[in-house]
C-alpha positions in Angstrom: 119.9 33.7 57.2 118.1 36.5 58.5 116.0 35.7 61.5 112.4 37.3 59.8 112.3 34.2 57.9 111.4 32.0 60.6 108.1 34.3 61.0 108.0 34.3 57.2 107.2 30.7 57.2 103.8 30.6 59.2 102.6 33.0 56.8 104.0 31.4 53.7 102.4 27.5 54.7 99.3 28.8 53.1 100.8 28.5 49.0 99.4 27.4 45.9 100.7 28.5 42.2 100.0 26.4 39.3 96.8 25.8 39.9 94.6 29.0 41.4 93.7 27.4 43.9 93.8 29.6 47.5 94.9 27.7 50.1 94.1 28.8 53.8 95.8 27.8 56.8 94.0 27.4 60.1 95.7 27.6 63.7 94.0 25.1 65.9 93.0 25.6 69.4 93.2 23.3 72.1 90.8 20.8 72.9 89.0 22.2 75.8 88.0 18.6 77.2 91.7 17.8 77.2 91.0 14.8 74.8 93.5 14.5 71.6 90.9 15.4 69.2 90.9 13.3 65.8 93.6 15.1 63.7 94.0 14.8 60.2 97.2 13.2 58.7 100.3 14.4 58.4 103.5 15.1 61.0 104.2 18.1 63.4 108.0 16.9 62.8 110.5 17.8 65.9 109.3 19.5 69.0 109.7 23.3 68.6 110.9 23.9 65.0 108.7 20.9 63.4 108.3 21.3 59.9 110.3 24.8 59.4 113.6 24.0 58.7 112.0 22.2 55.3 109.7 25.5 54.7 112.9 27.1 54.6 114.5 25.1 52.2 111.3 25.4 50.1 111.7 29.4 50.5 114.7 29.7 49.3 114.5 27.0 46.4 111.1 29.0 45.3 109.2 25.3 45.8 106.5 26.3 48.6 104.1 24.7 46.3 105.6 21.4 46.3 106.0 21.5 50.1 102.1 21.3 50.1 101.7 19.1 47.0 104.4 16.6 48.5 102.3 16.4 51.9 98.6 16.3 50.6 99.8 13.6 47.8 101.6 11.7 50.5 98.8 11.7 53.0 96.3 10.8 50.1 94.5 14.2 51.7 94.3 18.3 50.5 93.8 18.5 54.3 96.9 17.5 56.6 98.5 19.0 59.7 101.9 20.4 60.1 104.0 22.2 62.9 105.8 25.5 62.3 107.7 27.6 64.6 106.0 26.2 67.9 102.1 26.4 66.3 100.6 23.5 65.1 98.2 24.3 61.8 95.9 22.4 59.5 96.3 23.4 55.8 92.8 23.1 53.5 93.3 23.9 49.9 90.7 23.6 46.9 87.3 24.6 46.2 85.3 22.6 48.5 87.7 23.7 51.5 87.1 27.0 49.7 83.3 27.0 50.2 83.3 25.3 53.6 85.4 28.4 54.8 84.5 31.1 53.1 80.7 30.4 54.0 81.7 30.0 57.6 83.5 32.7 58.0 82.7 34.9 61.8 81.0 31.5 62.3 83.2 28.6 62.8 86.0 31.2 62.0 87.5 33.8 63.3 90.6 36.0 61.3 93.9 35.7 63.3 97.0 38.5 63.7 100.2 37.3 64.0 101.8 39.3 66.9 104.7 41.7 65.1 101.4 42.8 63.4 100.1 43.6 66.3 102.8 45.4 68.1 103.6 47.7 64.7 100.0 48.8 64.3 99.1 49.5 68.3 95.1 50.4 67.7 94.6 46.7 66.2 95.2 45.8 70.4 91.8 47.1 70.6 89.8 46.3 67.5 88.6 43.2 66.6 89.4 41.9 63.0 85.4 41.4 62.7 85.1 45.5 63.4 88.2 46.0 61.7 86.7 44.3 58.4 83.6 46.1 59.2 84.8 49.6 59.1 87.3 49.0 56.2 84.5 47.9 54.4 82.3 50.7 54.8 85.1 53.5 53.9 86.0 51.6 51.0 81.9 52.0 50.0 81.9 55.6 50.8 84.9 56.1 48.5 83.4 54.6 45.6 79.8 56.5 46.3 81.6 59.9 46.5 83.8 59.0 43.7 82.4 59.1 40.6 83.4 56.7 38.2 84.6 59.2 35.4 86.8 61.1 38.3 88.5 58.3 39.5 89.4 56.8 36.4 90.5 59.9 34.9 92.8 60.4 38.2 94.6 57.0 37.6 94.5 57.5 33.6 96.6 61.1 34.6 99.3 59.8 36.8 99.9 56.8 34.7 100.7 58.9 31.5 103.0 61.0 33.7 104.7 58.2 35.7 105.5 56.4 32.0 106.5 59.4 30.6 108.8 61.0 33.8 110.4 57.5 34.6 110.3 55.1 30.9 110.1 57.6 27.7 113.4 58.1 26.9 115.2 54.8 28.8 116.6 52.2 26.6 116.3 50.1 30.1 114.2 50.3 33.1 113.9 47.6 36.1 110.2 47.5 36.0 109.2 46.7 39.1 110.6 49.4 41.1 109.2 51.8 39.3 105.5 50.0 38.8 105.9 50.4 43.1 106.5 54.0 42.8 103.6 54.3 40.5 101.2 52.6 42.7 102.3 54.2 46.3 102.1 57.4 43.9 98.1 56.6 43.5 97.4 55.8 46.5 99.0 58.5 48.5 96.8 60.5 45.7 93.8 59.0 46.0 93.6 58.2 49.5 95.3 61.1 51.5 95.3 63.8 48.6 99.3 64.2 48.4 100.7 65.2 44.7 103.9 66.6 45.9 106.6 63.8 44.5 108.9 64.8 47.8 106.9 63.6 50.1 105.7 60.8 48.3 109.2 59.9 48.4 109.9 60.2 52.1 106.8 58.3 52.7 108.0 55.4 49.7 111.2 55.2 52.0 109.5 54.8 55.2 107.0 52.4 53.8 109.2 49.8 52.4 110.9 49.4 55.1 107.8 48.8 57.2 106.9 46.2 54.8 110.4 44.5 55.1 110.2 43.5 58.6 106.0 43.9 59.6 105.4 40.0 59.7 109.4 39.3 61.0 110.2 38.0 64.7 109.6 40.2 67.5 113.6 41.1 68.0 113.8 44.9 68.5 117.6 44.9 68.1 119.4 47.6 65.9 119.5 45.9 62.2 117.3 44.1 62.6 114.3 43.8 59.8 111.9 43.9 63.1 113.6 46.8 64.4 113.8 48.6 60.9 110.1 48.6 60.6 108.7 49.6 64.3 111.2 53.0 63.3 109.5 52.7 60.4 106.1 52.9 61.6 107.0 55.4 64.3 108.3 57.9 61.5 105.0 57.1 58.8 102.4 57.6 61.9 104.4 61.0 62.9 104.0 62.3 59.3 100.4 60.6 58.9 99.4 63.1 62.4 100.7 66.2 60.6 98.7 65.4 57.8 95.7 64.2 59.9 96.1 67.7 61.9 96.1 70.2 58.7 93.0 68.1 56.9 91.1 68.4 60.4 91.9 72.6 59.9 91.0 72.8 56.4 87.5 70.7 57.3 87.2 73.2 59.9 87.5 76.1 57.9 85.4 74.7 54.9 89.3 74.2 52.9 88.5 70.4 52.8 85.7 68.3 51.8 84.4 65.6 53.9 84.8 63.3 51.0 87.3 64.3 49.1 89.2 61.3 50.0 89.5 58.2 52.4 91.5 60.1 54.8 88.6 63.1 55.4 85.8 60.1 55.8 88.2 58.9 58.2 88.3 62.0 60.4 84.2 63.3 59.2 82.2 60.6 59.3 81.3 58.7 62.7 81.5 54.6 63.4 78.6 52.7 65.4 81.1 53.6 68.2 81.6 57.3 67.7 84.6 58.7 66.1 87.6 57.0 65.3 90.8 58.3 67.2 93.9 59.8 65.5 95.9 56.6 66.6 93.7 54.4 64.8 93.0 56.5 61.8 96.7 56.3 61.3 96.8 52.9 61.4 94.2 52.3 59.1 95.7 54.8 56.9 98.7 52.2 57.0 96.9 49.9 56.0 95.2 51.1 53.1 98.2 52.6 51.5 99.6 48.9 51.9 96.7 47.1 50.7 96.5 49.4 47.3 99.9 49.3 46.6 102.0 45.8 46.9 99.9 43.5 45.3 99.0 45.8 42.7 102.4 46.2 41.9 103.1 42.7 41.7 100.3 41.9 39.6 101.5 44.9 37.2 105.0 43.5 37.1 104.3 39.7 36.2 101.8 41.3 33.5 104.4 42.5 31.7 106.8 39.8 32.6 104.4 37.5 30.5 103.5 39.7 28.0 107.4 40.0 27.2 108.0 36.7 27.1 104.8 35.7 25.1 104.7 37.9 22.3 101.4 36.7 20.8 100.2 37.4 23.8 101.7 41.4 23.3 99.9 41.3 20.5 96.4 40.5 21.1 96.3 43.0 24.1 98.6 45.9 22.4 95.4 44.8 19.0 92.7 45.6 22.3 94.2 48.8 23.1 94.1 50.3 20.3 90.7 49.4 19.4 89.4 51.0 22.5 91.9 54.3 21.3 90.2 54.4 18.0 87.3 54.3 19.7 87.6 57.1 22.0 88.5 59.6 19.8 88.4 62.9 19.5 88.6 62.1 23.5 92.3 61.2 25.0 91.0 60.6 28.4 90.2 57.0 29.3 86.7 56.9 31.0 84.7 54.2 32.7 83.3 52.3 29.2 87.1 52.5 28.1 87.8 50.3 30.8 84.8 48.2 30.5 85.8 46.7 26.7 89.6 45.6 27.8 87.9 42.2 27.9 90.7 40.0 26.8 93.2 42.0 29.0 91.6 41.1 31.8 91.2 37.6 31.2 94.5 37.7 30.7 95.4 39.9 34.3 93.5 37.1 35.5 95.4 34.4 34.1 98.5 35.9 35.4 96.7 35.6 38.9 96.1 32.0 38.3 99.4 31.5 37.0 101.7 33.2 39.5 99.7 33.2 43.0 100.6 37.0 44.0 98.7 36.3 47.6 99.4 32.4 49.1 96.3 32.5 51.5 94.8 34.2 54.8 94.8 33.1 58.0 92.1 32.5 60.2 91.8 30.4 63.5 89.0 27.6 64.8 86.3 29.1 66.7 85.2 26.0 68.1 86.1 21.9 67.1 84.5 21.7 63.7 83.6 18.7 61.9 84.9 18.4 58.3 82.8 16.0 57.0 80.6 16.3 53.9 83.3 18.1 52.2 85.4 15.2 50.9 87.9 16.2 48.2 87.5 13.4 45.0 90.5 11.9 44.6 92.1 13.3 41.0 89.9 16.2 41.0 90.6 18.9 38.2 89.2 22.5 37.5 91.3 23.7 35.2 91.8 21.9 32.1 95.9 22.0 31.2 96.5 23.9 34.6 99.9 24.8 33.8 99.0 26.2 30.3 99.0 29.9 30.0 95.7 30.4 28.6 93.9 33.8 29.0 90.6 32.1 27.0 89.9 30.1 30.3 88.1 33.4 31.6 85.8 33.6 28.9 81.9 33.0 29.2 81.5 31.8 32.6 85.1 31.4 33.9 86.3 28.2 36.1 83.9 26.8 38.6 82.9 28.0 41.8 85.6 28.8 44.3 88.7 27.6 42.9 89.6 31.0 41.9 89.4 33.4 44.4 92.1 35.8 44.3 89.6 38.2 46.0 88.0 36.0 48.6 85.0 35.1 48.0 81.6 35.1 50.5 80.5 37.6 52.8 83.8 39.3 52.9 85.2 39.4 49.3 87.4 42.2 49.2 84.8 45.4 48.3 88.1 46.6 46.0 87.6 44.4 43.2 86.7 47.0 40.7 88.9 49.7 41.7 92.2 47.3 41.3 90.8 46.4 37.5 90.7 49.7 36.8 93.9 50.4 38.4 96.0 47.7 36.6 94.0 48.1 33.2 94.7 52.2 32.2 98.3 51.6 33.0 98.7 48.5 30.9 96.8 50.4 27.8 99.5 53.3 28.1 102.0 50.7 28.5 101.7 48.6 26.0 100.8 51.8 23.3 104.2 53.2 24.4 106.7 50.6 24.4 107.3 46.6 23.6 110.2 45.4 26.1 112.1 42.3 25.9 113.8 40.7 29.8 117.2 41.5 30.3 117.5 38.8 32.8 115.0 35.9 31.2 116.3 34.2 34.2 115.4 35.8 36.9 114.7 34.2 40.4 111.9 35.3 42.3 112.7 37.1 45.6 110.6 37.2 48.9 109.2 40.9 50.3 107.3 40.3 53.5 104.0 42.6 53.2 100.7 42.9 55.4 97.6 42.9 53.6 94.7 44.7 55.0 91.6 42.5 55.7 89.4 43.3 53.3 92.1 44.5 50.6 91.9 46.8 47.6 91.5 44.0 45.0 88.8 46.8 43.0 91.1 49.9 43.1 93.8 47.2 41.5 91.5 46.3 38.9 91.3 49.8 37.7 95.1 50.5 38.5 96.4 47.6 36.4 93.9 48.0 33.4 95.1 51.2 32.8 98.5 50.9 32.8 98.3 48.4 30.6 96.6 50.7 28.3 98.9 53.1 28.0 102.0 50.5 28.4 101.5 48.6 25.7 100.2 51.6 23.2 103.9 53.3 24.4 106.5 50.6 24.2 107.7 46.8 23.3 109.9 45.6 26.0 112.1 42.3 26.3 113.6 41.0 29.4 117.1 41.9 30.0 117.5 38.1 32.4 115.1 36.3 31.0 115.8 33.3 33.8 115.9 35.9 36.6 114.6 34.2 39.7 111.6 35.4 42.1 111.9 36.8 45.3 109.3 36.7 47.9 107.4 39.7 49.9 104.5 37.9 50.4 104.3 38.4 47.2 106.2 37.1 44.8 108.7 39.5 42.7 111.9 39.2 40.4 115.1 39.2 42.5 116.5 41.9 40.4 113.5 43.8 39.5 112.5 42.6 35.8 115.1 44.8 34.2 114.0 45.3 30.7 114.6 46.6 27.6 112.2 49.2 26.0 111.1 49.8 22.0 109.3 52.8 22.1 106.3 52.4 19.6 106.7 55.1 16.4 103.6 56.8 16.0 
C-alpha cells in the first residue's frame, strides 16, 4: 500500500455520496485554558494511527460514506469526533452544519493547508488563504468582465468539436475519461495561458498529472515516491510556466499582448492591494487554476456519460434537448450564450449526477476560537431529498432542494465565483456528445479508483458549467455509447473516477 494514502485519509474524512449532502471536517485546536473542553461523541481510537487503519479499509472497499453514516448513526449525532493520522477532527455534515459554517466563515473559521500543499506550491508560505481567496476571486471577475459571453462560449464550443472529432469520430472504443481530461487541461491551458499548440499541452498534461498524484501524499522525498514524483513535477511545470510568464511580459511590453487577453496577462498587468504579484506566486496560482478547471470538470463529464449510458431514457430526453436547441440555432452552427441557457433539463440532470456521485467530499477548515454548537441541533430522521438514492433529474426543477444541502459550489460569502463558467463548460461538450455518438460501458462493472487532486479555494465551478454543457451538446448529437465494464469499479483522486477509465463503445449517430 503506497504510503500517500495515509495523507489521503485526512482529506477523504470529509465524504458524503447518496445524499448531496457536503460534509466538512474541522481540525480542532487546543484548549488554551488547558481544560478538556466538552467534545462531541465519538472515539479518537489508538494513540497515533486512531481511526485510519478503518478509513483505509473504507478507501479501498469504496465505502467512505458508510464510515461516516456508521459513526453519526452510532453516536445518535451528524457531529462526532474522530482521530486520523495524529490530528484529532470533528466531522459536521447536513444543512444546518452547512449554514452554521458557511456563514461563519473568516469568523469562527479559518481555511487550513495541509503541509505537502504547502511545500509543492512555496508562495502559499506567504499568503494567507483569506488573501489567497481574495485575489483568486477577483481574477476570476476580471476574466469574466473582459470575456465576453459570446467569445468564451464560442472558444469552448470550438475545441470541443475538435477534441470529439481528433480523438472519438472514427473509434469503435474510447476510454472516456482520459480523453474528457485531455479535453479539459486542453481548455484551460487555452483559456487561461493562451497555449493552442497540442505539444506543449502534452508536456504540460504529463507534468501535471503527476503533480496531482502525489500533491496531498506524505512528505517522503524519496525516489518513487508519489511525494517525490510531484515536487519534480512542480519544479519542471513552474520552469515552463516562467518561460511563458517571461515571453507574455515581452509581448505586453511591446503592445504583442493584451492585458486581458487571458488570466495569465491579468496576472502579470494588473496590481493587488499589495502591489504586483511576483513571478513565484503568479506560477503558483497559475497551478492552481489549471487544476481547479480541469479535474473536477472532468470527473463531472465522465460520470455524465457514465449515467447517461446506463440510463437510456435518460439519453434520450437530453440527446431530445439538444436537438431542439440545434433546430433552433439554425442557419448558425456556433453555440452561443442563449444556446446554453435553454439546456434546462441537462443541467438538472449534471446536477443530479453531482448529488448522485459526490465528485468533491468536503473542504477543510480549522477553529478560530472554541465555538459553541448550540442552536443548530440536527432532528433526528431528518430528510431533504425525497427517495435520496433515486436518480431523478426532476428534483432540480422549480425551486430545487432546500437551502444548503446542496452545495457542490459552497455556498455564502465565498461560493466558488466559477459557477457559470463550469455550466457552460460541461454543457457545449455534452450537446456535441450526445449529437455524435450513443455509447454503451464496456466494463458495466467498473470500480471506482482514487486520484489525489488539490482544489484551488475558490474553484472554477462556473467555467465547469459552461465546459460540461457543451460537451454534452455536441456528445450526444455525435454518438450513442454503452459501457464496455459495465461493473467497473471507481477509483479515487479526490475525485472519484472509473478504475479503468469508462471504456466504452461508440454508435456514431447517421445524419
Amino acid at each position: 500500500m503506497e504510503l500517500f494514502f495515509f495523507f489521503l485519509i485526512s482529506l477523504l474524512l470529509v465524504y458524503s455520496i447518496y445524499f448531496g449532502i457536503w460534509t466538512l471536517a474541522y481540525k480542532t485546536k487546543e484548549n488554551v485554558t488547558g481544560m478538556r473542553p466538552s467534545l462531541p461523541p465519538g472515539s479518537f481510537g489508538w494513540p497515533i494511527i486512531g481511526e485510519t487503519l478503518q478509513f483505509i479499509v473504507a478507501h479501498y472497499e469504496g465505502t467512505v460514506d458508510k464510515f461516516v453514516s456508521k459513526r453519526a448513526t452510532k453516536y445518535s449525532s451528524k457531529v462526532f469526533k474522530t482521530s486520523l493520522l495524529g490530528e484529532n477532527f470533528i466531522v459536521f455534515s447536513g444543512a444546518a452544519a452547512n449554514r452554521f459554517i458557511f456563514s461563519n466563515d473568516n469568523k469562527l473559521f479559518a481555511r487550513w493547508r495541509p503541509p505537502s500543499v504547502q511545500k509543492l506550491f512555496p508562495s502559499m508560505k506567504f499568503v494567507p488563504i483569506e488573501h489567497d481567496a481574495a485575489k483568486a476571486k477577483k481574477f476570476m471577475s476580471l476574466f469574466f468582465k473582459f470575456s465576453e459571453a459570446q467569445k468564451l462560449v464560442a472558444s469552448i464550443d470550438s475545441i470541443s468539436r475538435n477534441q470529439l472529432k481528433n480523438n472519438w469520430e472514427g473509434k469503435d472504443e474510447v476510454k472516456v475519461h482520459p480523453l474528457v481530461n485531455i479535453y479539459t487541461f486542453t481548455l484551460v491551458c487555452h483559456l487561461f495561458l493562451s497555449i493552442n499548440d497540442t505539444q506543449k499541452v502534452s508536456k504540460l498534461l504529463y507534468h501535471f498529472n503527476h503533480l496531482n498524484e502525489g500533491i496531498l501524499s506524505i512528505q517522503l522525498s524519496i525516489p518513487g515516491t508519489p511525494f517525490y514524483r510531484a515536487i519534480k513535477a512542480a519544479e519542471a511545470l513552474r520552469k515552463e510556466i516562467y518561460l511563458i510568464i517571461k515571453e507574455r511580459k515581452e509581448a505586453l511590453a511591446k503592445n504583442l499582448a493584451s492585458p486581458t487577453q487571458d488570466v495569465l496577462s491579468q496576472m502579470i498587468a494588473v496590481p493587488f492591494d499589495d502591489g504586483f504579484m511576483p513571478e513565484l506566486e503568479i506560477a503558483d496560482k497559475i497551478l492552481a487554476f489549471l487544476i481547479g478547471g480541469q479535474d473536477t470538470t472532468t470527473a463531472t463529464i465522465t460520470f455524465a456519460m457514465k449515467y447517461l449510458a446506463e440510463m437510456p431514457h435518460l439519453y434520450n430526453e437530453v440527446l431530445k434537448e439538444q436537438r431542439e436547441v440545434t433546430a433552433l440555432m439554425k442557419p448558425r452552427e456556433v453555440l452561443c450564450w442563449d444556446d446554453v441557457q435553454k439546456m434546462r433539463y441537462t443541467w438538472n440532470f449534471v446536477n443530479e449526477v453531482m448529488r448522485h456521485r459526490t465528485i468533491i467530499p468536503g473542504s477543510f477548515r480549522e477553529a478560530k476560537t472554541d465555538i459553541n454548537y448550540e442552536g443548530y441541533v440536527i432532528p433526528k430522521g431528518w430528510k431533504y431529498f425525497s427517495e435520496p438514492e433515486k436518480f431523478n433529474p426532476i428534483r432540480f426543477e422549480g425551486s430545487g432542494p432546500p437551502p444548503y444541502s446542496y452545495v457542490p459550489f459552497g455556498a455564502g460569502p465565498l461560493m466558488c465565483p466559477g459557477k457559470e463558467y463550469a455550466r457552460i463548460t460541461i454543457l457545449v461538450f455534452l450537446h456535441y456528445a450526445v449529437k455524435m455518438f450513443k455509447w454503451e460501458p464496456i466494463l458495466p462493472s467498473e470500480k471506482l479508483k482514487f486520484k489525489l487532486v488539490h482544489v484551488p479555494a475558490e474553484g472554477f465551478p462556473e467555467y465547469a458549467r459552461i465546459t460540461i454543457l457543451v460537451f454534452l451538446h455536441y456528445a450526444v448529437k455525435m454518438f450513442k455509447w454503452e459501457p464496455i465494464l459495465p461493473s467497473e469499479k471507481l477509483k479515487f483522486k479526490l475525485v472519484h473516477v472509473p478504475a479503468e477509465g469508462f471504456p466504452v463503445r461508440l454508435s456514431p449517430h447517421q445524419n
